[in-house]
Residue, then its C-alpha position, 0 to 999 in steps of 0.5 A: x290155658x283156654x281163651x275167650x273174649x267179651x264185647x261190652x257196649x253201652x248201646x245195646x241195653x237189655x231194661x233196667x236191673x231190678x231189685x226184685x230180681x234179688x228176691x228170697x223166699x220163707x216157707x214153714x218149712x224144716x227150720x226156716x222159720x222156727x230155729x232160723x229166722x225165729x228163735x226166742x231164746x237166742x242172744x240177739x233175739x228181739x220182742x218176736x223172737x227173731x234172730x238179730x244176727x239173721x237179720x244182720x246176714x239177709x240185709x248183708x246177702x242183699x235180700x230185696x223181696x221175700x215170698x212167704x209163707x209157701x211153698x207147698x205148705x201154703x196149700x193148706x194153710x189157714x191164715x186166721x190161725x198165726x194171728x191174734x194172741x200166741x197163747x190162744x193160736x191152734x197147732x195144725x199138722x202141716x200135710x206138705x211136709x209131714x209136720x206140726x205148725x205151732x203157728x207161732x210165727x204168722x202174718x203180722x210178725x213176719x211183716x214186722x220182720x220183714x220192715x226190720x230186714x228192710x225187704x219187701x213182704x210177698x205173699x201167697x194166698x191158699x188156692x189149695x184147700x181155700x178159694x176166693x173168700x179167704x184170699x179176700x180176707x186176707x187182702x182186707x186184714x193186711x191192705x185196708x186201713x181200717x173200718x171193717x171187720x177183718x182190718x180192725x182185727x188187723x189193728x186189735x192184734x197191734x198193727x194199727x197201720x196196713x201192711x201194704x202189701x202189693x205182690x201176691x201170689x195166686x196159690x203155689x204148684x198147682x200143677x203138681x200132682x203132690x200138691x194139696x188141691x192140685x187142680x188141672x190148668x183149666x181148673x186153675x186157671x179159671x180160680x187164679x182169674x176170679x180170685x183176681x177179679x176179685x182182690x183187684x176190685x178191693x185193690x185195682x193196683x196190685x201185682x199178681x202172680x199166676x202159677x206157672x209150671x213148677x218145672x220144665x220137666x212137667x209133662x204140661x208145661x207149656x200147655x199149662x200156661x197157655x191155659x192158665x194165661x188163656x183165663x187170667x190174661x187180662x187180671x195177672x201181671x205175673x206167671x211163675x217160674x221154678x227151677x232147681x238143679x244139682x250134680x248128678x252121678x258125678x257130672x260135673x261138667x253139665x251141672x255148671x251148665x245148668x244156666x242154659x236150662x233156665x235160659x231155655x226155661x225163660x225163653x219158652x215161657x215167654x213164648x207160650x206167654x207171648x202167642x197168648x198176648x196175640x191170639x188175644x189181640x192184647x197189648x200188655x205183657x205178661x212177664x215172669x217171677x222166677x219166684x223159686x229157684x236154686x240149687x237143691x239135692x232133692x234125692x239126698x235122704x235131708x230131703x225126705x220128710x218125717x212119716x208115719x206117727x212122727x209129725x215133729x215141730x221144725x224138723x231137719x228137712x232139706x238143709x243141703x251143705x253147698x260147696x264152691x261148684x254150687x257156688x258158681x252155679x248160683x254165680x251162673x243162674x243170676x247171670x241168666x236171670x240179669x239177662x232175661x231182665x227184660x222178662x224176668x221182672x221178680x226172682x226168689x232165691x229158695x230159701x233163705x235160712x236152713x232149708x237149701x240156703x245161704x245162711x245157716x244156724x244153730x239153735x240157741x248158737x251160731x249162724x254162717x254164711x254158705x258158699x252160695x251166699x257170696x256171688x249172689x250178696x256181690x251180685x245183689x250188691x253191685x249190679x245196677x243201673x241196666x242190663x247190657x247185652x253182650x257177646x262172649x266168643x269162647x270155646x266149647x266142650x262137650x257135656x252130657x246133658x247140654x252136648x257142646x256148651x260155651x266154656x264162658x258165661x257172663x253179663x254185663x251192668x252199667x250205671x250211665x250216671x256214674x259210668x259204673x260198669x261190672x262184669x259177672x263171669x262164671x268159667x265152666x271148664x272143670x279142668x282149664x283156666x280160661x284167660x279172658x279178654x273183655x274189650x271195652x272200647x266203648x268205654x274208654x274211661x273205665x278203670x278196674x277198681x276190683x276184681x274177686x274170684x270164688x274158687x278152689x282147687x277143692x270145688x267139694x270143699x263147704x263152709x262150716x260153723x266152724x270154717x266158713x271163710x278158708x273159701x272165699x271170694x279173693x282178689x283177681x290178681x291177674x286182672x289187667x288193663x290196656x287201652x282196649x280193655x281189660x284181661x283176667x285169668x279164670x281158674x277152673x269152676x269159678x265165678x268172678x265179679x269185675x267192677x270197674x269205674x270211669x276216671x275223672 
């Protein structure tokens, strides 16, 4: 057995846990929508065709914010067509993903999903084939509350108060070469700040999102956002992060490591942000919406889309079957995002239903939770109050993309009003157990109350319709306490949850 120690003190305080950090993310994509979120002829259906037992499992997994409705299927997308009467909406080819968008499901009725899951609507205007106007008329049929042409509209179509959405993003992608409307940083840039100026003198308060980077790979990162930022410093609030990993070839042992990418991801955003902020004398921050990111298995042929003369409605696109080890690696990119808190002020697990997701479902049938839906649903759960900075000391091993990597990554949450604290760990070894020490002698009055492991000596092993709860987080039994803190086993590729509580 391996061992590492953890040092907690509530003195050293990273900023608050942000609910948003616990975001998801919808797309007209595959079934995400339609046989997912929306599937009239389901038993648990409700008026708009949405699926009650979906709507169950998004509040279960803990789902704060969702962005919709794109994703590269944004950039080409017209607004106008998904409202108003069903009957009477146009059927569009979807370029991003070789599709037919029926647009049955549109604005108003995912906001209306959305007030029923209890999340917070975010959305994305058209900065591919659209621009300025169409941003502007979309803000003024969800936010004003009536009087003018497009929010009477708004309450024609049903919704007689504004949807009220506050967080926006500014396109999607714009970088990358197979997005529709792909634009330089200097083209962008300068469209993401006079759409903003623009929306912001109909709404001064809004969140904005800019794009950044749609990955670290870029060939322009970093000099992208250094652009960007440079045109829309002064009239965004936000600059975009995404991110996806998966096992490659085999290697194991860098996949579970894959945290450390995103830490580095984060930090140089920042950065690049922050030399912004001084060569503009500027006094405000820009901070980052991690607004996509999870595990995706882009070169698996489910991620392939339909060609040639086959633009299908809803096709099976990107569904991705997760095991226990892509459990722990969702377990370990939260623990990156908890501790960038500070920076990271909005996240979007992508996506929510059937395309690379938590939560699957038959048509007409069953839903199921993935292995991946349980470390963020306990993470989401639990984690509150602050971020706590903390030292880990554990022994390293040697991987092939990160070289010599700690075999222990964790993070800390306190609630100083309840004397709350929870301990998210993740062990990266692929073969050893790790026997951890957490001292906790700046808490001498806390007590384990619960202590949950996900792991498997079979980390291939996926949930099912059929079995999804052979593997699931159990109870630690080798939890213990003395009076300097407290001692857990981790098993090999596993992710465990500690909570403990302060006696009276």
């Amino acid at each position: 057995m391996l061992f590492a120690g953890i040092t907690v003190d509530p003195a050293f305080v990273v900023g608050p846990v942000r609910r948003r950090t616990f975001g998801s993310f919808v797309e007209h994509l595959g079934r995400c929508v339609y046989s997912g979120l929306h599937d009239p002829g389901h038993p648990t259906a409700d008026a708009d065709g949405f699926r009650g037992d979906v709507v169950d499992l998004v509040r279960e997994l803990g789902v704060s914010a969702v962005r919709y409705p794109g994703g590269n299927f944004v950039s080409g997308y017209r607004w106008e067509d998904g409202v108003g009467a069903r009957a009477q909406r146009p059927t569009r080819l979807d370029l991003a993903w070789h599709s037919t968008e029926p647009n049955t499901v549109g604005v108003d009725e995912f906001v209306r999903w959305a007030r029923r899951a209890g999340v917070e609507p975010m959305m994305a205007v058209n900065l591919g084939t659209r621009g300025i106007q169409e941003a502007l008329d979309l803000l003024e049929y969800c936010n004003v509350r009536g009087g003018t042409a497009w929010s009477d509209l708004r309450r024609a179509n049903g919704a007689e108060e504004p949807h009220a959405i506050r967080m926006w993003c500014l396109g999607n992608e714009m970088d990358g070469p197979w997005q529709i409307g792909h634009k330089t940083a200097q083209e962008y840039g300068r469209l993401a700040a006079e759409t903003a100026r623009a929306m912001r003198q109909l709404q001064p308060d809004l969140e904005l999102v800019a794009c950044g980077s749609s990955g670290s790979g870029m060939p322009t990162f970093g000099e992208w956002e250094r652009v960007v930022l440079g045109e829309a410093y002064d009239v965004v609030d936000l600059i975009s992060a995404h991110a996806y990993y998966c096992e490659e070839d085999g290697d194991l042992a860098s996949f579970l490591a894959s945290a450390l990418d995103m830490d580095q991801f984060i930090e140089s955003v920042v950065a690049t942000a922050d030399a912004v902020r001084a060569a503009r004398k500027a006094t405000r921050r820009i901070n980052l919406s991690f607004d996509e990111w999870n595990v995706w298995y882009v070169k698996r042929a489910e991620s392939r889309p339909p060609t040639g003369d086959d633009w299908p409605i809803a096709p099976v696109l990107l569904e991705d079957r997760y095991n226990v080890a892509d459990a722990v690696v969702v377990g370990s990119l939260l623990i990156s995002l908890l501790r960038h808190t500070d920076r990271v002020h909005a996240a979007s697990l992508a996506q929510l239903v059937n395309v690379i997701a938590p939560i699957m479902t038959e048509p007409g049938g069953r839903s199921w939770r993935q292995t991946t839906f349980h470390p963020f649903a306990l993470t989401a759960r639990h984690a509150a109050g602050e971020v706590l900075r903390i030292v880990v000391d554990a022994p390293v091993h040697d991987t092939a993309r990160f070289g010599e990597v700690p075999a222990v990554d964790a993070v800390a949450t306190y609630e100083p009003d309840t004397g709350g604290l929870v301990l998210f760990a993740v062990n990266r070894s692929t073969t050893e157990p790790v026997g951890l020490t957490v001292d906790l002698r700046g808490f001498p009055r806390l007590r384990i109350v619960e202590a949950v492991t996900l792991a498997n000596p079979d980390h291939t092993w996926s949930a099912t319709a059929d079995d999804a709860t052979t593997v699931l987080p159990r109870p630690n039994t080798s939890a213990a306490q003395d009076e300097d803190g407290v001692r857990v086993e981790l098993p090999p590729v596993s992710w465990t949850m500690l909570r403990l509580d302060a006696t009276v």
